[in-house]
C-alpha positions as CSV (number, residue, x, y, z in Angstrom):
1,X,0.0,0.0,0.0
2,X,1.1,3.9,0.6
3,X,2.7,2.6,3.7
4,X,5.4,-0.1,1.6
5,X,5.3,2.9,-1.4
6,X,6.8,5.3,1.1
7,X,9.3,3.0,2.7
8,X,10.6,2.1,-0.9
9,X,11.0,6.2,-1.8
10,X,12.6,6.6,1.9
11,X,15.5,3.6,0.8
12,X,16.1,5.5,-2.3
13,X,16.6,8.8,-0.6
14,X,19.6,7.3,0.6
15,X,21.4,6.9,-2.5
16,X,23.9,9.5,-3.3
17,X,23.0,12.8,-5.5
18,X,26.1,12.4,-8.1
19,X,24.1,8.9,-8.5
20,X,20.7,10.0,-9.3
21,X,19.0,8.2,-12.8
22,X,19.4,11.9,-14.5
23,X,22.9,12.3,-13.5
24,X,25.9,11.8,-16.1
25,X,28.2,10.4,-13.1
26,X,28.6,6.3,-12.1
27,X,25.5,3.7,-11.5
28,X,24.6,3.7,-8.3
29,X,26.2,0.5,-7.0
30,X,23.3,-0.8,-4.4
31,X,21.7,-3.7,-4.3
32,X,17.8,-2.5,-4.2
33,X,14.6,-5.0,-3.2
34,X,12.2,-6.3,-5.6
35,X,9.8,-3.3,-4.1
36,X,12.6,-0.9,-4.2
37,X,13.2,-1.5,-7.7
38,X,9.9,-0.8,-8.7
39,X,9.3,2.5,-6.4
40,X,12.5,3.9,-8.4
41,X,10.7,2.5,-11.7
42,X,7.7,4.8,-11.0
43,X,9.6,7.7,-9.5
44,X,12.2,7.8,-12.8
45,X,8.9,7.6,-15.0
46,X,7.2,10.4,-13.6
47,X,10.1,12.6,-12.6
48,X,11.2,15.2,-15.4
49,X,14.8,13.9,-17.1
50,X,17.0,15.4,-19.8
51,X,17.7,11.8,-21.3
52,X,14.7,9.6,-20.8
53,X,16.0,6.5,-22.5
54,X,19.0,6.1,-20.1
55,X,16.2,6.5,-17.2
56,X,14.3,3.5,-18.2
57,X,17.5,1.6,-19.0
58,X,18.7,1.8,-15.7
59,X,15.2,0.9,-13.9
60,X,15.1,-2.1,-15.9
61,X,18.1,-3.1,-14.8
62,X,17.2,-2.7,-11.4
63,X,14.3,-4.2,-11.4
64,X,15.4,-7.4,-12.9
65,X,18.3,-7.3,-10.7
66,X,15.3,-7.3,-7.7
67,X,14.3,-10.2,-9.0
68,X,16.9,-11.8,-8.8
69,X,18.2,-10.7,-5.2
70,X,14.8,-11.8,-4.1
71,X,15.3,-15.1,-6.1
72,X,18.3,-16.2,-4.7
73,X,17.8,-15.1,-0.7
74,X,14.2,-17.6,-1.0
75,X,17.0,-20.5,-2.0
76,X,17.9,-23.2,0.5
77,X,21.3,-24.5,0.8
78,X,22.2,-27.7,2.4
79,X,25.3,-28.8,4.2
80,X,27.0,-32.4,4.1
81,X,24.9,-34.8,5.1
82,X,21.8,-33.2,4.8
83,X,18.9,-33.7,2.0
84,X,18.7,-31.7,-1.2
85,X,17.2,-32.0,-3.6
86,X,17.5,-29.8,-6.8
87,X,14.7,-31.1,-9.4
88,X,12.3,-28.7,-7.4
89,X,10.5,-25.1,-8.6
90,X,12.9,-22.7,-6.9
91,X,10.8,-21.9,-4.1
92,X,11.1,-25.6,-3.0
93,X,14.4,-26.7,-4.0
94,X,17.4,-27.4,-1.4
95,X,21.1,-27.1,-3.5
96,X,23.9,-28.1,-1.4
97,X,26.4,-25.3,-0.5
98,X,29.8,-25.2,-1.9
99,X,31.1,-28.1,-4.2
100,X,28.9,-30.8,-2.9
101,X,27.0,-33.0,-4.8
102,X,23.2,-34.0,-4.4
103,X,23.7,-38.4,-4.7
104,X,20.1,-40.0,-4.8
105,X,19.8,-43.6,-3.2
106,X,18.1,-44.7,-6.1
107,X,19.5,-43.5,-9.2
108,X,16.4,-41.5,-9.6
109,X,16.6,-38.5,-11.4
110,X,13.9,-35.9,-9.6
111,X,14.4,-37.9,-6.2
112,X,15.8,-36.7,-2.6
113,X,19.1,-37.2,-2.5
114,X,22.0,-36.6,0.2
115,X,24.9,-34.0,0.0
116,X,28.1,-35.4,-0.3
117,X,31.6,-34.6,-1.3
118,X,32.5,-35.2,-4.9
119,X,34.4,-38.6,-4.7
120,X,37.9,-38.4,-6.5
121,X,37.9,-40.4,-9.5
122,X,40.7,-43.4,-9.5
123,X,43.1,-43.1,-12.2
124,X,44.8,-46.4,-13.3
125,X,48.9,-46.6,-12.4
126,X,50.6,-46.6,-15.8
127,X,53.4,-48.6,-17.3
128,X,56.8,-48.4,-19.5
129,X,57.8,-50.4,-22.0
130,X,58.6,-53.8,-20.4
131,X,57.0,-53.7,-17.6
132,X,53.8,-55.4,-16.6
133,X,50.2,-54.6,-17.6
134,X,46.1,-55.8,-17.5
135,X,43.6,-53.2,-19.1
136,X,40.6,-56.0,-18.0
137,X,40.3,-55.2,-14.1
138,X,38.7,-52.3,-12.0
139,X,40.2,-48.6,-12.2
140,X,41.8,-49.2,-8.6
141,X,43.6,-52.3,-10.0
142,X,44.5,-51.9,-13.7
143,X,47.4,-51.2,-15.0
144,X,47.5,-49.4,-18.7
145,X,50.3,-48.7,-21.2
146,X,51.5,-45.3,-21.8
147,X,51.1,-43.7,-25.1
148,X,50.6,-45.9,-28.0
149,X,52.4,-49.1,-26.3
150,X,50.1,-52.1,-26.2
151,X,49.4,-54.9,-23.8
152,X,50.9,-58.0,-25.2
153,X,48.8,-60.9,-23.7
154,X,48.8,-64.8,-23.9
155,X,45.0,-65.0,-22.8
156,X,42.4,-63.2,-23.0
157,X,41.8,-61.1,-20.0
158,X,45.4,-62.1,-18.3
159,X,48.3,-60.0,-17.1
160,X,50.6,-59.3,-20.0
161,X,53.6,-56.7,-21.1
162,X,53.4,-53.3,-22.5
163,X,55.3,-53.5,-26.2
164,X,54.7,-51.5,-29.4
165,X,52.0,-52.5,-31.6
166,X,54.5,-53.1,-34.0
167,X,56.5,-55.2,-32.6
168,X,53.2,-58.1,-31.8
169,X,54.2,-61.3,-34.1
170,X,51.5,-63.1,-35.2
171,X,51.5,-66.7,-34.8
172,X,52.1,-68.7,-37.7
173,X,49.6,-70.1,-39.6
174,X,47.9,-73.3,-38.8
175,X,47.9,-76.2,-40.7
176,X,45.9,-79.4,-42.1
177,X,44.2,-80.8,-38.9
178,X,45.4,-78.1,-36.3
179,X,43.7,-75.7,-34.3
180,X,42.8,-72.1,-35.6
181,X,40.2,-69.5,-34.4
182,X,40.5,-66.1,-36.4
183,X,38.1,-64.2,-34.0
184,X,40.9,-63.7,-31.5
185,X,42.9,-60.0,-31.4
186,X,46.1,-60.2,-33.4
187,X,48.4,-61.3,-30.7
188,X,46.1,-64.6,-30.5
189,X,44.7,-65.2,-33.1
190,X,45.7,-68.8,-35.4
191,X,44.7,-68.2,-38.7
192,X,44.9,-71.3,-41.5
193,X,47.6,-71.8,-44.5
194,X,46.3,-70.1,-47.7
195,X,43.8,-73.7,-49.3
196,X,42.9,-73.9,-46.0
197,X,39.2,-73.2,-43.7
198,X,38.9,-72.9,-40.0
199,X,35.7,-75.2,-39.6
200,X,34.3,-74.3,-36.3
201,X,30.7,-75.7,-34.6
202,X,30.4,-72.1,-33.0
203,X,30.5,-68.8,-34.1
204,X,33.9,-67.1,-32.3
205,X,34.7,-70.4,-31.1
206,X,37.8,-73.0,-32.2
207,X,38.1,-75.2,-34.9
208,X,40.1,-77.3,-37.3
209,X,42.1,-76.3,-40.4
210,X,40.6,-78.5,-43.2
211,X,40.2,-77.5,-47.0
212,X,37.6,-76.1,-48.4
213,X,36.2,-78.8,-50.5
214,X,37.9,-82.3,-50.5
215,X,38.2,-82.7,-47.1
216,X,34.4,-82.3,-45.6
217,X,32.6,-81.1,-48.8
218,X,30.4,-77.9,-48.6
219,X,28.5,-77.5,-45.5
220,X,25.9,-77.0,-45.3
221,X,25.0,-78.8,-49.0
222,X,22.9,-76.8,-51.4
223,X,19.3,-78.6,-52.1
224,X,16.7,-78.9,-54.9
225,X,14.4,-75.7,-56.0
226,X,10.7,-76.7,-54.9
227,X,8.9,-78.8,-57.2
228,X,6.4,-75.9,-57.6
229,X,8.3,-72.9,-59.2
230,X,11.4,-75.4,-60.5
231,X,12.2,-74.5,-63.9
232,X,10.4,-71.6,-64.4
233,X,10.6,-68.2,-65.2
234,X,8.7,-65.0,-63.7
235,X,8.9,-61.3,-64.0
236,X,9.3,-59.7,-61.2
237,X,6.7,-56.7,-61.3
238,X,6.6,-55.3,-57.3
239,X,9.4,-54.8,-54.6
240,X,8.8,-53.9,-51.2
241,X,12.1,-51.8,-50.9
242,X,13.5,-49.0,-53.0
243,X,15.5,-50.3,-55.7
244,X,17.5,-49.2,-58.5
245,X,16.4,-51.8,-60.8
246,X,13.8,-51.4,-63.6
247,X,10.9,-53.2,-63.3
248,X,10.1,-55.9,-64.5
249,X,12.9,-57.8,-65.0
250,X,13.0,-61.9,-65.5
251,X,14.0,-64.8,-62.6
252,X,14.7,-67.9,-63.5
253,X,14.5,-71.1,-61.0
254,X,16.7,-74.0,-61.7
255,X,17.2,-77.2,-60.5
256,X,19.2,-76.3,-57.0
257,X,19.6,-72.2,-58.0
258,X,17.8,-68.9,-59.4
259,X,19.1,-66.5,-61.1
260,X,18.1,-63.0,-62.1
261,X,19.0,-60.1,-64.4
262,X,17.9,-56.9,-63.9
263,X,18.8,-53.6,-66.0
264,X,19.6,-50.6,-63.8
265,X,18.3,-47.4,-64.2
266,X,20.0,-45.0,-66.8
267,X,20.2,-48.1,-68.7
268,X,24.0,-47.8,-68.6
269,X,24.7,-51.6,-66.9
270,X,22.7,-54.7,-65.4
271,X,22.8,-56.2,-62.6
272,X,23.3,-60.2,-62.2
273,X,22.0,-61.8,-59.3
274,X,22.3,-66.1,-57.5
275,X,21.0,-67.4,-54.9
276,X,21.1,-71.5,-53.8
277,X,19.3,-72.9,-51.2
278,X,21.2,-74.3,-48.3
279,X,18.7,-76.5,-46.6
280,X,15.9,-78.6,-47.7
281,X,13.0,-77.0,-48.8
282,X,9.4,-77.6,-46.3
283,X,6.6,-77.3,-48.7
284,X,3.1,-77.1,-47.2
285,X,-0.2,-77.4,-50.1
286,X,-3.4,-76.9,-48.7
287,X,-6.9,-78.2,-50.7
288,X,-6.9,-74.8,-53.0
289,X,-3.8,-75.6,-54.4
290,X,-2.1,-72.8,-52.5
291,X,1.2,-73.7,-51.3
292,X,4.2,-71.9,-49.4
293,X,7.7,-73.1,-49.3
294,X,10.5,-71.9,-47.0
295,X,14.4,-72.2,-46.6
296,X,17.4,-71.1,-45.8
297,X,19.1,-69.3,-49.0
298,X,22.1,-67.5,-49.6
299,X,22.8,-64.8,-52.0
300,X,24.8,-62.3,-54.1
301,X,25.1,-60.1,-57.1
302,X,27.3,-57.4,-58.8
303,X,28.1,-54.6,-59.2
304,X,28.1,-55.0,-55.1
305,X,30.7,-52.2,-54.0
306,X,31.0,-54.8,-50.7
307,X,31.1,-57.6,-52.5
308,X,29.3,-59.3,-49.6
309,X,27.3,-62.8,-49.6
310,X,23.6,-62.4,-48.2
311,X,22.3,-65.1,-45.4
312,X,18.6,-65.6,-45.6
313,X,14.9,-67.3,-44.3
314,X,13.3,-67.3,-47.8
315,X,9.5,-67.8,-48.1
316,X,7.6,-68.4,-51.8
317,X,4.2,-68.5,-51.6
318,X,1.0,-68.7,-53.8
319,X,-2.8,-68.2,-53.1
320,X,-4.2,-69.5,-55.9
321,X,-3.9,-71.5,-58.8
322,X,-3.3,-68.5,-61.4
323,X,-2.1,-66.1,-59.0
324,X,0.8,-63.8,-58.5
325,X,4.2,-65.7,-56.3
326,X,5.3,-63.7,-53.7
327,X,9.0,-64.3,-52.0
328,X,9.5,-62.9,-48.6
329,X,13.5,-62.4,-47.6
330,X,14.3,-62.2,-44.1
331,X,18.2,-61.3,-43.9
332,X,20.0,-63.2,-41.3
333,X,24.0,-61.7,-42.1
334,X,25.7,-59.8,-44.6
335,X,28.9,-60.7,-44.7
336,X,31.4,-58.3,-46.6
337,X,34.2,-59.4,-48.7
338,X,33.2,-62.8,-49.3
339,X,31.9,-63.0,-53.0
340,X,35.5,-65.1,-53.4
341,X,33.8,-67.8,-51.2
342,X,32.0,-71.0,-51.5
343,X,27.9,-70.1,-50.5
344,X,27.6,-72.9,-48.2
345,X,30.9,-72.0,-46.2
346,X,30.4,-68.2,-46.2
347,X,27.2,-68.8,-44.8
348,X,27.7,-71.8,-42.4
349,X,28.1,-70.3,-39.2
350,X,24.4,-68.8,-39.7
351,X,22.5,-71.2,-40.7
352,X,19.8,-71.9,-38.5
353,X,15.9,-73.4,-38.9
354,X,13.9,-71.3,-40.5
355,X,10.2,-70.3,-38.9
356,X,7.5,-72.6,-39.8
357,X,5.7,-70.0,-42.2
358,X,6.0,-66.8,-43.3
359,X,3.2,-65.6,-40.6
360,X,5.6,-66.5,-37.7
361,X,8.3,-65.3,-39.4
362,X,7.1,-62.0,-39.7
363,X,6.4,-62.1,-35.5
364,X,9.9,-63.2,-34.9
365,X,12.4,-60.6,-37.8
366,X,9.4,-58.3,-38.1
367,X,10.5,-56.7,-41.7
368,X,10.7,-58.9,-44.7
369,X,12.0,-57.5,-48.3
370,X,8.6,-58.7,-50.5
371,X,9.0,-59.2,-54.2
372,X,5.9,-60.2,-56.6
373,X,6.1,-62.7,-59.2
374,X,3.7,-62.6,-62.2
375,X,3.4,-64.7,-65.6
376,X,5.2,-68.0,-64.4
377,X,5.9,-69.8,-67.1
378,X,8.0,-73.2,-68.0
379,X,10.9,-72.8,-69.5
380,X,10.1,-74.8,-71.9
381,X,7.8,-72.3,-73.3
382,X,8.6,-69.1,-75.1
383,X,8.0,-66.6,-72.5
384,X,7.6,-63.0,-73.3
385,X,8.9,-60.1,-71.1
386,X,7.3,-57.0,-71.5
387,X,9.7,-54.2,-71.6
388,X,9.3,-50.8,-70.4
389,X,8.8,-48.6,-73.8
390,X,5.5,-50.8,-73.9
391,X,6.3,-53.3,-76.6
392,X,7.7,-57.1,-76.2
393,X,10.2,-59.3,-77.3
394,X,10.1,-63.2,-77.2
395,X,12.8,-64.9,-75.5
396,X,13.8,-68.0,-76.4
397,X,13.3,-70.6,-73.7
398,X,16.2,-73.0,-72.8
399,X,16.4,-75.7,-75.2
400,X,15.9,-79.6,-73.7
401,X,18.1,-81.9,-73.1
402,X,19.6,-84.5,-75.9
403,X,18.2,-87.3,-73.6
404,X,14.9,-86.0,-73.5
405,X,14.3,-86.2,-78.0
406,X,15.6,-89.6,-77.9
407,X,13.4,-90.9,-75.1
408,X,10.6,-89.0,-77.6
409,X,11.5,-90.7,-81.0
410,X,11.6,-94.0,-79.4
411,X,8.6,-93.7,-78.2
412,X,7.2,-92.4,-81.1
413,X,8.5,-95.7,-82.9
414,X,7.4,-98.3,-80.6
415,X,3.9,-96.5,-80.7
416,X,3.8,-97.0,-84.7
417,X,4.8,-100.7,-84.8
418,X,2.9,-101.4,-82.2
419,X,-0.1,-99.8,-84.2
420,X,0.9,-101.4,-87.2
421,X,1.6,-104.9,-85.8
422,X,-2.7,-104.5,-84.3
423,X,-3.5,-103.1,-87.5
424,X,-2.1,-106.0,-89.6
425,X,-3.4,-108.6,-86.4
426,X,-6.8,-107.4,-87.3
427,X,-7.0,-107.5,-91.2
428,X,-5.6,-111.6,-90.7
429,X,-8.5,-112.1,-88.8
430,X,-10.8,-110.9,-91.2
431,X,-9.0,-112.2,-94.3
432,X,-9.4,-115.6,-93.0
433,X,-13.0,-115.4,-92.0
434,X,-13.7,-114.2,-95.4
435,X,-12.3,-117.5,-97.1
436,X,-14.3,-119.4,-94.6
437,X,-18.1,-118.2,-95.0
438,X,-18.1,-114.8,-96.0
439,X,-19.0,-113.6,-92.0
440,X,-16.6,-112.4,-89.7
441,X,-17.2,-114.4,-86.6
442,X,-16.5,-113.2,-83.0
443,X,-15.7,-115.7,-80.3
């Protein structure tokens, strides 16, 4: 009220003349109340000045600088030991004085907590060249190398000595029938002689140095295409993923592989595409003719700047008799650099048993890369791919095999003389009836 008004104008009677809000000489260097600060606010608006801008300048600043007095002073500070709690509006919240820290019991953020001293962080000893060294235990126990030295261990997780990187030998290759894992660091690891793979039963784990081939054969071995789409050859007219392909663009099934060609856009290079199937294929038909087959697959194509090898759960399926195929991929591993390798030993240490069906396989890997299949045709047949200035071109199927004409023209043969043979059975039969009594009898 008037009362609080006049006790404001009293406390800024006190500040010095050569410090008035008109006067040309220094701020005045007080520290004014919230109330204060506003009094001297009203009193430099309605008193006469010769620069009015520099008047309301300065009673801004002091009233924000109110503010903020009157901020601070309602703050709580707590000492060590005490609660605190800092998440709080500011007319709540308890800091802790000094360089104390507010630690909550819980790990709660927003929760009462307990000032403490900051703890001192541990700092691991160091050591020279030489001298001993273990990077794998707690800060209060390890001992690092200094600068770019390196802990040179025997096992994993042991005590070692600190030595330039450049100085670790690796060991020397292993050979036929020895122990390798390449998944250890440098210093540990047993790679195989060049011809040689490390055949292990677990991924990271050790195995054996045999060749690639001779020895134990590919594992896991590739398997036959389904009876269902074998030997045939769609077009490909929907993906379910961007691609740079243009659509549509042929696949052909084999016998135990598919292939595909697809021209890239700009129309400057295609690319080729395999895949095989690594396990047996489990082929459900229902009453409709409907039918879905899955497997494991692997795959690659080029131009691949990673020139990887793709691990998959394949699934082709088909509603109707007449209706489009649709392949769902689920991508297990990609692994990079391998297009050098075998399929089946690139893709070894991932195979696994597919899902039942595609339903469940979509619970358990969630996103699938979906192509459609349309006009699947034998390849026996001319098939024509329709091209994308609108017009067509046939394309010769693949021709059959010389095994399959002979089969035909013997059968073709034995079909005639056995025709001829009933023909000339017949016209006996009648020939002598004739001579007999002019009636063809029938016993």
């Amino acid at each position: 009220g008037m009362h609080a008004q006049s006790s404001h104008l009293a406390e800024l009677s006190s500040i010095p003349a050569r410090s008035r809000v008109c006067g040309r000489g220094a701020r005045p260097r007080v520290r004014a109340s919230a109330g204060a600060a506003r009094s001297m606010a009203t009193l430099a608006m309605s008193t006469p000045c010769r620069n009015p801008p520099l008047v309301l300048i300065l009673a801004a600043h002091l009233l924000v600088s109110g503010v903020l007095a009157a901020g601070e002073t309602s703050r709580t500070f707590a000492q060590e030991g005490e609660k605190c709690n800092g998440s709080l509006p500011p007319e709540f919240a308890v800091l802790c004085a000094g360089d104390m820290e507010c630690r909550t019991e819980t790990g709660l953020l927003g929760a009462w907590g307990v000032c403490t001293r900051p703890v001192e962080k541990i700092k691991p000893a160091l050591a020279k060249r030489g001298e001993r060294c273990n990077a794998n235990l707690s800060p209060k126990f390890a001992v690092l190398c200094e600068g770019d030295l390196h802990c040179k261990t025997k096992l994993i997780g042991g005590w070692g000595v600190c030595a330039p990187f450049a100085s670790f030998a690796a060991p020397a290759p292993a050979k036929k029938g020895e122990k390798c894992n390449g998944s250890l660091p440098p210093s540990s690891a047993r790679v195989c002689q060049e011809g040689l793979s490390c055949r292990t039963r677990l991924l990271g784990g050790w195995g054996v140095c045999a060749r690639v081939e001779s020895d134990v054969g590919p594992l896991p071995m590739k398997h036959h295409v389904p009876d269902v789409i074998r030997r045939r050859r769609c077009d490909v007219a929907w993906c379910s993923y961007p691609t740079l392909n243009v659509l549509p663009y042929s696949v052909e099934f084999g016998t135990s592989e598919y292939r595909w060609v697809a021209p890239l856009a700009g129309g400057t290079s295609k690319e080729h595409g395999t895949a095989v199937l690594l396990s047996k294929p489990h082929l459900r038909v229902n009453k409709t003719d409907a039918w879905e087959a899955s497997y494991f697959s692997a795959n690659r194509f080029t131009p691949d700047p990673l020139n990887s090898t793709l691990c998959s759960c394949e699934y082709l399926s088909r509603d109707a008799p007449g209706s489009p195929v649709f392949l769902s991929d689920y991508l297990i591993a990609q692994v990079p650099n391998s297009a050098h390798r075998p399929f089946a030993e690139v893709c070894a240490p991932f195979l696994r048993a597919c899902p039942v069906d595609n339903r469940t396989a979509v619970e358990l890997f969630d996103v699938a890369l979906t192509e459609m299949y349309t006009n699947c045709l034998p390849l026996t047949e001319e098939v024509f791919i329709a091209r994308t200035s609108g017009g067509s071109a046939p394309l010769k199927a693949a021709q059959s095999p010389l095994w399959a004409y002979v089969s035909n023209a013997l059968a073709i043969i034995g079909f005639s003389f056995f025709a001829l043979g009933l023909a000339f059975g017949v016209w006996g039969v009648v020939a002598e009836d004739d001579d007999q009594d002019g009636y063809l009898s029938i016993e």
